[in-house]
C-alpha positions in Angstrom: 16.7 19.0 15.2 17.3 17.9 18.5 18.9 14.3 19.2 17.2 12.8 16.1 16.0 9.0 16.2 18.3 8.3 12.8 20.4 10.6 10.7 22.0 10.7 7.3 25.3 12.6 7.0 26.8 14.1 3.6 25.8 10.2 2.1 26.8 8.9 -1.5 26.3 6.2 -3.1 27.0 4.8 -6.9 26.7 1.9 -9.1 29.8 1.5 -10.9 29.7 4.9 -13.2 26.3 5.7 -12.3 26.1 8.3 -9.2 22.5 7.3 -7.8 23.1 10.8 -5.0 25.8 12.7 -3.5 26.5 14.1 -0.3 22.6 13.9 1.1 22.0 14.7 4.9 19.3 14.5 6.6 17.3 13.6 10.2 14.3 11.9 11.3 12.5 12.7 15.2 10.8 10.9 17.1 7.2 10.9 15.7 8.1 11.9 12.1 6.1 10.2 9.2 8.6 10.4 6.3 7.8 9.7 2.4 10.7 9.5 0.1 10.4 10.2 -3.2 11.7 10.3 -6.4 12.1 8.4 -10.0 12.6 4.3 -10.2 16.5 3.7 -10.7 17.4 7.1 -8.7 17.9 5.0 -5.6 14.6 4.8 -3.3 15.4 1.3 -1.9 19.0 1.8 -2.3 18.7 4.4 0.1 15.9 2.3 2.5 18.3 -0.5 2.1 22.0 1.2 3.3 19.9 2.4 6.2 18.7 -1.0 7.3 22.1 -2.1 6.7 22.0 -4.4 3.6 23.8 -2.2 1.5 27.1 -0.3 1.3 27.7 2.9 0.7 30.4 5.2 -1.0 30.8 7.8 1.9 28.8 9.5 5.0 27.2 8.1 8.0 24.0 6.5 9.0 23.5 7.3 13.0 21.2 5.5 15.1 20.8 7.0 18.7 21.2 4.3 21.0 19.8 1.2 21.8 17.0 2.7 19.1 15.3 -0.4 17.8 13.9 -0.5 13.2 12.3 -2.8 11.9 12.2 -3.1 7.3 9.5 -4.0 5.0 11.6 -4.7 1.9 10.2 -4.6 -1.1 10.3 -8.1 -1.7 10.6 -10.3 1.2 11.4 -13.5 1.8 11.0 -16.0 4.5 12.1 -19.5 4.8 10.0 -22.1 3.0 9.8 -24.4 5.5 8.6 -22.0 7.8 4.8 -21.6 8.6 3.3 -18.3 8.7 2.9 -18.4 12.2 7.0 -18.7 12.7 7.1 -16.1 10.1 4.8 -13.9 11.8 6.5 -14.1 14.9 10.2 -14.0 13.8 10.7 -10.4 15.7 13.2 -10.3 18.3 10.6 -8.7 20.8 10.4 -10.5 24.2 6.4 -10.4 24.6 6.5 -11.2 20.3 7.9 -14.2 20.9 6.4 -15.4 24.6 2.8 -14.8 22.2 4.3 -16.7 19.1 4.6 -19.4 21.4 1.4 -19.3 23.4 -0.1 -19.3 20.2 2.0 -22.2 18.9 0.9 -24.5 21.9 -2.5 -23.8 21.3 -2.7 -24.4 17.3 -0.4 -27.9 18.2 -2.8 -29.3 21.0 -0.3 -30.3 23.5 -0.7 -28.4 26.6 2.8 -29.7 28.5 4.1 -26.0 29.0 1.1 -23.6 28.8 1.1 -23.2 32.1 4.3 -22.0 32.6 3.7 -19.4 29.6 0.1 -18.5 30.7 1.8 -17.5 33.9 4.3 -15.8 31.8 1.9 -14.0 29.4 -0.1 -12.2 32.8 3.6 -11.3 34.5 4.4 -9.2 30.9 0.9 -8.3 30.6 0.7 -10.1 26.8 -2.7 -10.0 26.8 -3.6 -6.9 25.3 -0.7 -7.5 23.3 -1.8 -10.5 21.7 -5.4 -9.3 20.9 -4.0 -6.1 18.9 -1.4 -8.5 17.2 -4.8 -10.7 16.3 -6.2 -7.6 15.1 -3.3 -7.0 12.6 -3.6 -10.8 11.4 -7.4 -10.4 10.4 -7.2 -7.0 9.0 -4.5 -8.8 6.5 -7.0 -11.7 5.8 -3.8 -14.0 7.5 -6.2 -16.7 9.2 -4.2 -19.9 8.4 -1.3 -19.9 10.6 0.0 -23.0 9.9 0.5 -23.2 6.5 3.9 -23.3 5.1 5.9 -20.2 3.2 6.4 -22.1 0.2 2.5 -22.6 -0.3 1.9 -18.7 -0.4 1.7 -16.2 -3.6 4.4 -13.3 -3.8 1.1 -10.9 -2.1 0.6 -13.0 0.8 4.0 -13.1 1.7 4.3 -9.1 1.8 1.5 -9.2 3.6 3.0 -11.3 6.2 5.9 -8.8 6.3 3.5 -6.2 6.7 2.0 -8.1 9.6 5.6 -8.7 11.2 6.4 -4.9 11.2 3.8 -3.7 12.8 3.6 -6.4 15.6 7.1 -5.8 16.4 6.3 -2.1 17.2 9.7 -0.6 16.3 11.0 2.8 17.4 11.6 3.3 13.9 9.4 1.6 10.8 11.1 1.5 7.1 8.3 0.9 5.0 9.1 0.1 0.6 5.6 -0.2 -1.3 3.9 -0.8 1.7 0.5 -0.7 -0.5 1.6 -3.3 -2.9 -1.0 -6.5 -2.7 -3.4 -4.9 -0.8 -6.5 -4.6 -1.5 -8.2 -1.6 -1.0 -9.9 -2.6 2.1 -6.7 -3.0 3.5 -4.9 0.4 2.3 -7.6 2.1 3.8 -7.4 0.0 7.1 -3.4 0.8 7.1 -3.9 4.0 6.5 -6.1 4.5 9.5 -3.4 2.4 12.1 0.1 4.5 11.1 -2.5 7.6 11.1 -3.6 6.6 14.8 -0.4 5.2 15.9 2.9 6.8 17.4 4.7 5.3 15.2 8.2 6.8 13.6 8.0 6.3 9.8 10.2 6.4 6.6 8.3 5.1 3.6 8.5 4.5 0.2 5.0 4.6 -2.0 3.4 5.2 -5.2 0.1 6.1 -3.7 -0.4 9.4 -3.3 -3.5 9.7 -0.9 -1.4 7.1 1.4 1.1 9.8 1.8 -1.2 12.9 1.5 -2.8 11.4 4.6 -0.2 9.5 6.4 3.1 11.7 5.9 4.1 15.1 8.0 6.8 15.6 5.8 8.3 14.7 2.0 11.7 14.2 0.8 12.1 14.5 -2.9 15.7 12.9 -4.4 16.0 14.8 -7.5 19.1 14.8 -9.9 21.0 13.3 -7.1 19.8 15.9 -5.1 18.0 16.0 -1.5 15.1 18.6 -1.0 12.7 18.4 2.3 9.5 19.7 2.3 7.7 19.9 5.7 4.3 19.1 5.2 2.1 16.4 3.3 2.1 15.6 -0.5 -0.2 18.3 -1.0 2.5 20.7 0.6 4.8 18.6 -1.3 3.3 19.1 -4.8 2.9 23.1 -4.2 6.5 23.8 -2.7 7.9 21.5 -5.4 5.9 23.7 -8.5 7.7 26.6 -6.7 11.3 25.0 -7.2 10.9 23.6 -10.6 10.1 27.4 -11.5 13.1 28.7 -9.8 15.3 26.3 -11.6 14.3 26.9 -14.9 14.2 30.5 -14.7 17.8 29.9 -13.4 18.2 28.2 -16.4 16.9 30.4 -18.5 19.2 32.8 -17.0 22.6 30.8 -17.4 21.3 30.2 -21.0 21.0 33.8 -21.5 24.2 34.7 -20.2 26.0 31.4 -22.4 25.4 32.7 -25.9 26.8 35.9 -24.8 29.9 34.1 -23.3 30.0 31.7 -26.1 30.3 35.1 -28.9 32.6 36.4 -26.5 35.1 33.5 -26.4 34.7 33.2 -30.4 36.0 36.8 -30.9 39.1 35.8 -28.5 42.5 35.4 -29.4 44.8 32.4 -29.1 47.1 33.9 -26.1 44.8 34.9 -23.5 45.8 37.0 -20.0 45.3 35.7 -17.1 42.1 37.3 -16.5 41.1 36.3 -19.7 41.5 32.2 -18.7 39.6 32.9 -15.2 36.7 34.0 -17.7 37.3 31.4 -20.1 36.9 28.5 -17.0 33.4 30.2 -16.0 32.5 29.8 -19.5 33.0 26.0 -19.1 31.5 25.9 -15.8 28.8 28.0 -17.4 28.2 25.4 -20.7 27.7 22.6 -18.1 25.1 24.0 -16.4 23.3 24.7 -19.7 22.9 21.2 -20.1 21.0 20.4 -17.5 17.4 19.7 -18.7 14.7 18.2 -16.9 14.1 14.5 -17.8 10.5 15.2 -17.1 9.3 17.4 -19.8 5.8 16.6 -20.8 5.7 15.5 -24.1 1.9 15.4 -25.7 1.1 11.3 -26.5 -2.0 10.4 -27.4 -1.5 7.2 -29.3 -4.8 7.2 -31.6 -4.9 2.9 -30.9 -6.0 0.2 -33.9 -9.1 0.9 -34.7 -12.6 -0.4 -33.0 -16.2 -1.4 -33.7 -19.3 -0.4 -32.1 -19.3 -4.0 -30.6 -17.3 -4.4 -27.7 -17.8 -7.5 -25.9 -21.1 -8.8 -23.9 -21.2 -11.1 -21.1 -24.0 -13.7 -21.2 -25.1 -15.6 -17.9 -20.8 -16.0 -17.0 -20.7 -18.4 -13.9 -17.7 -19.6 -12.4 -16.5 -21.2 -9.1 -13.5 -22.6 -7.5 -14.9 -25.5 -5.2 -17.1 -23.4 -2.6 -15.8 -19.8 -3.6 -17.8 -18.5 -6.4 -16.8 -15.8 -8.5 -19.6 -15.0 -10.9 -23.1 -16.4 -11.2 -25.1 -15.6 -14.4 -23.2 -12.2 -15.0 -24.4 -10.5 -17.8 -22.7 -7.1 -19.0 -22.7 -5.4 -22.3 -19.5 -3.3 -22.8 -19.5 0.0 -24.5 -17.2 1.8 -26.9 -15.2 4.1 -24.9 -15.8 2.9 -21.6 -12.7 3.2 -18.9 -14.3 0.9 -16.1 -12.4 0.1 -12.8 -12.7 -3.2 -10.7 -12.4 -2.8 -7.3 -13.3 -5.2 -4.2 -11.2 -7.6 -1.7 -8.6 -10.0 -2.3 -9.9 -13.5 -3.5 -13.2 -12.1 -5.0 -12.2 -12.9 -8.2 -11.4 -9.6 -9.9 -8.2 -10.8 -12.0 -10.0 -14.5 -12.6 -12.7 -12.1 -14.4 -10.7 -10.4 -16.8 -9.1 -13.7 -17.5 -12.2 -15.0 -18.7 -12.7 -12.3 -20.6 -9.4 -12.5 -22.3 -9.7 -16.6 -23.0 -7.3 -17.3 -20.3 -9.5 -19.0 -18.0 -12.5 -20.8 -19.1 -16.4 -20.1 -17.6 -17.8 -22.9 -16.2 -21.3 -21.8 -17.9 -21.7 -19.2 -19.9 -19.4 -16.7 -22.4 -17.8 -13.5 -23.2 -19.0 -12.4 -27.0 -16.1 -9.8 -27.6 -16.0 -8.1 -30.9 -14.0 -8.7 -34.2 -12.2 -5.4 -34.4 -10.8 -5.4 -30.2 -7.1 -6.1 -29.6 -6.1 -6.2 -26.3 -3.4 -5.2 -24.8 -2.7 -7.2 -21.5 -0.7 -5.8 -18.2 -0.6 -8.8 -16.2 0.2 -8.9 -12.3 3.1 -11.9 -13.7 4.2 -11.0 -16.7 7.2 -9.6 -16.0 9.8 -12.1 -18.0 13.0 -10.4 -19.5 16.0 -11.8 -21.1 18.0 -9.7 -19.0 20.8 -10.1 -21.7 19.0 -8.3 -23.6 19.4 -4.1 -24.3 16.3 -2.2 -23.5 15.9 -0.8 -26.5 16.1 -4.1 -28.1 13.5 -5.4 -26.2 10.4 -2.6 -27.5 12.0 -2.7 -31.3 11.7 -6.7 -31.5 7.8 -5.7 -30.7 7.3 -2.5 -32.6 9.9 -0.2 -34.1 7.3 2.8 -34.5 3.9 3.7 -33.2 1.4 5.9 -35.0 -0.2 8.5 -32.7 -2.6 9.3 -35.7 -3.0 12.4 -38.0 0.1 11.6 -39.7 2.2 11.9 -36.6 4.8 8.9 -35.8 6.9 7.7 -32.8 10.2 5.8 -33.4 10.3 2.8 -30.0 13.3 5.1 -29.3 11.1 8.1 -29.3 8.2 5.9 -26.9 10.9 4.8 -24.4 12.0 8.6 -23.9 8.4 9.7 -22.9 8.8 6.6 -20.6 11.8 8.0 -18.9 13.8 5.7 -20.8 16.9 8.0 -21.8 19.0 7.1 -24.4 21.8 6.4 -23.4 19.7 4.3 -20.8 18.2 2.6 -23.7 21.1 0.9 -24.7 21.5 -0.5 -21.0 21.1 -4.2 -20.1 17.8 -5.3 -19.4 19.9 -7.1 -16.0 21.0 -3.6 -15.1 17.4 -1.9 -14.3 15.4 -1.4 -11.2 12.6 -3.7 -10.4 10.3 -0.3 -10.8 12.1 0.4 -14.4 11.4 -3.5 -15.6 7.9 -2.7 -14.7 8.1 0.9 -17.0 9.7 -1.5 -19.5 6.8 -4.1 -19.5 4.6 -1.3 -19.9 5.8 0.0 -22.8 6.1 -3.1 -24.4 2.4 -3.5 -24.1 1.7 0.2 -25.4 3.6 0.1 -28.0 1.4 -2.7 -29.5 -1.1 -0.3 -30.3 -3.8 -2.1 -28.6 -7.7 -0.5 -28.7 -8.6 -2.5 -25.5 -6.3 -2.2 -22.3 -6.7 -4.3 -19.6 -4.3 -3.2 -16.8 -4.2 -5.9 -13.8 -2.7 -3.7 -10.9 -0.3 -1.7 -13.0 0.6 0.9 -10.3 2.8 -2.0 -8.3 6.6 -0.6 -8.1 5.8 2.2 -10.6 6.8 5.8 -9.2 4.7 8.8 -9.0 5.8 10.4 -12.2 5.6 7.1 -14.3 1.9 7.3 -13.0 1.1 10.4 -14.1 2.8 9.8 -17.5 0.2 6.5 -17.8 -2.3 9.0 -16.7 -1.9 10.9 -19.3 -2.0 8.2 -21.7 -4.7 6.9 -20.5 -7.0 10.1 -20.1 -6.0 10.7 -24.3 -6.5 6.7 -25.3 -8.4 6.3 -27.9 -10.3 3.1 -26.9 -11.6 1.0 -24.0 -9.7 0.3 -20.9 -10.1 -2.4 -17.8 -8.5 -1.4 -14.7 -7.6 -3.1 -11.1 -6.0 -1.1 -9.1 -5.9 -0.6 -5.1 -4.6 3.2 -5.7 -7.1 4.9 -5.2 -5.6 8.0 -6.9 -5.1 6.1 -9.8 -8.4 5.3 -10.5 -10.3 8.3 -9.8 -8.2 9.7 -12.6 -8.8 7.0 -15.0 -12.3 5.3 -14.7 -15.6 6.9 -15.0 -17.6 4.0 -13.4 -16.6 0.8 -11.7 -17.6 -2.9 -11.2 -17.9 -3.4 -7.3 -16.7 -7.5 -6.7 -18.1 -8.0 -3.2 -17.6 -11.6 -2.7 -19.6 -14.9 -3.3 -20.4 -13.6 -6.9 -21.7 -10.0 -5.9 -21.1 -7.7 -8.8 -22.4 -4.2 -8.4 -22.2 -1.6 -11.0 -21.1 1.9 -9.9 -21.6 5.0 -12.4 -18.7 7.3 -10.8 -14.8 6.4 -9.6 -13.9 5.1 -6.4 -13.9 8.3 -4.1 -17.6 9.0 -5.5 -18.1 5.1 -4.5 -16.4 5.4 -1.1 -19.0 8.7 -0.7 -22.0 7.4 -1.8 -21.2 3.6 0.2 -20.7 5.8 3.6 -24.2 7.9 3.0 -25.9 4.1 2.5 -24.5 2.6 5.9 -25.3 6.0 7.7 -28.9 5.8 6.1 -29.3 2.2 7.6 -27.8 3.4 10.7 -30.1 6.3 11.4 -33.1 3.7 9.7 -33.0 1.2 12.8 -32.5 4.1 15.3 -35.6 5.7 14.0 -37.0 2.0 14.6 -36.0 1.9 17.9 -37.2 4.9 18.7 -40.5 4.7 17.4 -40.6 1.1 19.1 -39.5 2.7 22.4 -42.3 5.2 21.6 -45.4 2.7 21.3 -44.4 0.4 23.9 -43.9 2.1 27.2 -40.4 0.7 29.2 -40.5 -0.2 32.4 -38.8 3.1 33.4 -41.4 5.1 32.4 -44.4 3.2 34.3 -42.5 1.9 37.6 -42.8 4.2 40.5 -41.3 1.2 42.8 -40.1 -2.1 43.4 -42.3 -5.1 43.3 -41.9 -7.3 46.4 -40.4 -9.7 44.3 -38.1 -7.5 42.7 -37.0 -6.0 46.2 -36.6 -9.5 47.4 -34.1 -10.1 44.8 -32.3 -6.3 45.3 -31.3 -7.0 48.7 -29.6 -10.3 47.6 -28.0 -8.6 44.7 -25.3 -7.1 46.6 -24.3 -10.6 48.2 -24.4 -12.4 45.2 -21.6 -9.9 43.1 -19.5 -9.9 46.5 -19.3 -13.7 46.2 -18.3 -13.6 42.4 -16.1 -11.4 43.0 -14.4 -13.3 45.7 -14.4 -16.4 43.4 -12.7 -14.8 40.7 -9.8 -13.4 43.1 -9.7 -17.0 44.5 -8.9 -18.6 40.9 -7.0 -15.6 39.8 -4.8 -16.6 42.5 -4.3 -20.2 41.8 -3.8 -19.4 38.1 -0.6 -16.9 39.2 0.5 -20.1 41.7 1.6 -22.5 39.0 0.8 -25.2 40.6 -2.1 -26.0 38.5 -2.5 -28.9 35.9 -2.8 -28.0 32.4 -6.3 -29.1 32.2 -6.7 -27.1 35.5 -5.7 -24.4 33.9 -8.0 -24.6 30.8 -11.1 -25.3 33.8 -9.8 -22.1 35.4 -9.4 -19.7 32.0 -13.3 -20.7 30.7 -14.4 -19.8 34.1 -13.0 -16.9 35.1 -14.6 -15.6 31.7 -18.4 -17.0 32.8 -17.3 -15.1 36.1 -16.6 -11.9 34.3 -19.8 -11.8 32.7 -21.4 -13.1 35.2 -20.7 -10.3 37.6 -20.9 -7.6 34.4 -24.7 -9.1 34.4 -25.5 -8.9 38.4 -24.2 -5.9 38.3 -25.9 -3.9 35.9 -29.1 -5.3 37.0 -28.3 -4.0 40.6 -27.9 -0.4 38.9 -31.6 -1.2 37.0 -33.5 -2.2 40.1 -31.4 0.8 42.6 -33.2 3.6 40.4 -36.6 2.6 42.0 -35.2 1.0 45.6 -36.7 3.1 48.7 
């Protein structure tokens, strides 16, 4: 690779005995889009971390190429509380970041004492264009109130706002960790689309896989300490990595072979050994440890058979509920069947997770009420119910709940047992709660709500932090479950894998029922708008078909019309002269601030003004002898 942007030499890092990888090396060019995978714990944002430089390391180097400029979205970012989401928004060390942060703050305070000075400013960096694509960014993220303070925001704003941050610093290089988390789908899709379109250099960390099938040119998997690159998209990725797992384990299968023939020999040996005898004996060692390596990830078959459950499920009847102007549901009816995997999708502050709270008792209706059958136990995944005694061992933790699980026909699962198909190993079992990941508390809080045995699920965005292989175990689960499940969830992979319909929340108590999953929805939504699209172009064209333009019946220009062509030409140069005039004065700075306001508004009417003149001289030229 030629002079790479940032590169990783022979790097290790550990955790007191734990050896998260060893010796890793690799380089990122300019215009690389980077996804790093590999299992929560096995150090993802270690590694995202010792890059951006908040973390230490055992050994290697991390090389920038000179005055190359990164920007980090950490998993969990924080801001000062006393700062408003404008300052936060704004806190890049870019030059034109902060001349627009405070245009922007002049503006939002009302005094006008320096915007003349920075106006001037803004057109000698050319901040304009800047400042409209950094608007852009704030909408798309549904940040509108720049004013309010840190400390007023939920834990999903504020990621949002140091989504926001990133991208309007425009880094040579962006480190992205969960970059999808508290987005709505909406906005995946929208993100998806920009780092797609942009330039930009990426090295990301995510649990959605159609984000990296569509946004990444290349993958690089961390496996048992390991570093393996793959040069192409998670689809690449998924093939190539098939490929490996196959080599290994016939490699395996090989050293196995070759073991128990070692192992008889050295049985058959006597106590004083040559010296050709020892060299065979250390291979032998060398030999038994590489027998032991196993793949964590062995598929084991669970298909927990869930409590049992009635015919009656739960029915909604005439559910309304508001907060002050936002309403959320207005005479919802729904009758819930036995079986049914439904997803809830729509934008953030629709009311998706207020819903299932009604339906679990949390929250009450204002009118109305959820009938939900005698025989349903829930089983709740909350976006907040992550709450640990860290002092306490994970093992601990599931066997206060449930010590074994019955996966019907007899069969039985010790917690022990349930944690392992979690990715739980033993001797990880027995670690502090204080000691895990924040994606391995989340595979912990899952299994303390499966192992409940629930015959109702309701999963309030359970793919946050959990990696890619935790979310095809859950998958799994979830495609065997026998009973009903409730999921929101903005990955989109997710749910086309669980649900087999989906409740559409599209704002100010819209609630549209969808009989498919959310690619089928996204398909069938595009062929709607395309339909209305080509509707009112077959209206126009049937309108511009009945009534005759003026086009097709003028030969030539009435004296009136001519009248006004011949002034036309005047009128745009005198515009146009204006403009340059006050364009002039604005670069003098010797205007007022009011002066300045005046100048702004008009040079906009002038603009159009001329846009107007001007395309009217083009419509009457066409017929001009």
């Amino acid at each position: 690779m030629a002079n790479p942007l940032l590169q990783i030499d022979t790097l290790t890092k550990s955790f007191g005995d734990k050896l998260l990888f060893e010796d890793i090396s690799f380089g990122i060019a300019q215009g690389d889009r980077v996804g790093l995978i590999a299992r929560n714990g096995t150090g993802k944002t270690t590694l995202l971390n010792i890059i951006a430089g908040k973390e230490s390391y055992d050994s290697g180097r991390v090389i920038f190429r000179n005055d190359i400029r990164f920007d980090y979205l950490p998993q969990n970012p924080e801001f000062a509380p006393e700062q408003t989401v404008l300052e936060a928004c704004f806190s890049s060390q870019s030059e034109v970041v902060q001349l627009i942060a405070r245009y922007e703050d002049i503006i939002s305070s009302g005094n006008h004492e320096h915007l003349d000075e920075v106006l001037s400013q803004m057109d000698l960096m050319q901040a304009w264009d800047y400042e409209q694509k950094i608007t852009q960014i704030l909408n798309r993220l549904n940040i509108t109130r720049l004013d309010q303070k840190v400390e007023e925001l939920s834990g999903g704003q504020v990621k949002r706002i140091a989504l926001a941050n990133v991208l309007i610093s425009e880094p040579d290089i962006i480190l992205l960790d969960e970059p999808t988390n508290h987005l709505d789908l909406e906005m995946v899709e929208w993100l998806e689309g920009y780092l797609d379109r942009s330039n930009a250099t990426i090295l990301m960390v995510t649990h959605d896989r159609y984000f990296l099938d569509r946004v990444c040119s290349q993958i690089i998997e961390i496996d048992e300490r390991q570093l393996y690159q793959y040069k192409g998209n998670y689809s690449y990725f998924l093939e190539k990595q098939e490929e490996r797992i196959q080599t290994q384990g016939a490699e395996l299968d090989k050293a196995k072979n070759l073991f128990r023939k070692e192992l008889e020999w050295m049985r058959k040996q006597p106590r004083a050994r040559g010296t050709k005898a020892k060299s065979r004996i250390d291979g032998f060692y060398s030999l038994e440890e590489k027998t032991k390596q196993t793949r964590q990830d062995e598929n084991i078959q669970l298909a927990a058979k869930g409590s049992y459950i009635g015919k009656k499920i739960f029915e909604a009847k005439n559910v309304s509920k508001r907060f002050d102007d936002i309403k959320i549901t207005e005479d919802f009816n729904y009758i819930f069947t036995r079986y049914e995997k439904m997803g809830v999708v729509g934008k953030n502050g629709t009311g998706k997770s207020t819903f299932i709270k009604m339906l679990l008792g949390e929250v009450e209706p204002d009118s109305g009420y959820f009938d939900v059958g005698e025989t349903v136990s829930f089983g709740y995944y909350s976006q907040d119910g992550l709450q640990f005694n860290d002092q306490m061992k994970v093992i601990d933790v599931v066997q206060n709940i449930a010590e074994v699980i019955d996966l019907g026909n007899g069969r039985l699962m010790t917690a022990s047992q349930f944690l392992q198909h979690f990715l739980f190993a033993p001797e990880k079992q027995h670690d502090f709660v204080a000691k895990l990941s924040g994606g391995e508390k989340r595979r912990l809080y899952l299994c303390t709500v499966l192992i409940k045995n629930p015959n109702f699920l309701v999963l309030d965005e359970p793919t946050n932090d959990l990696d890619i292989v935790t979310l095809s175990i859950l998958e799994e689960y979830l495609a065997n479950f026998k009973g009903c499940v409730i999921v929101i969830s903005h990955d989109r992979y997710f749910m086309d894998k669980v649900v087999d319909h989906l409740l559409v929340f599209e704002g100010d108590a819209v609630i549209k029922n969808f009989p498919g999953n959310y690619t089928q929805y996204r398909e069938w939504k595009q062929l709607e708008e395309k339909k209305v699209t080509e509707a009112e172009k077959v209206v126009k064209e049937e309108t511009k078909t009945q009534t005759p333009t003026k086009e097709e019946v003028k030969t030539k220009l009435t004296y009136k019309e001519k009248i006004e062509f011949d002034g036309l030409e005047q009128k745009i140069a005198d515009l146009e002269k204006e403009k340059d005039d006050i364009t002039e004065k604005l670069s003098s700075g010797k205007l007022s601030s009011e002066e300045l306001v005046d100048s702004s508004n008009r040079i906009t009417a002038l603009m159009e003004l001329i846009d107007e003149k001007t395309m009217r001289w083009l419509e009457l030229s066409e017929y001009a002898e």
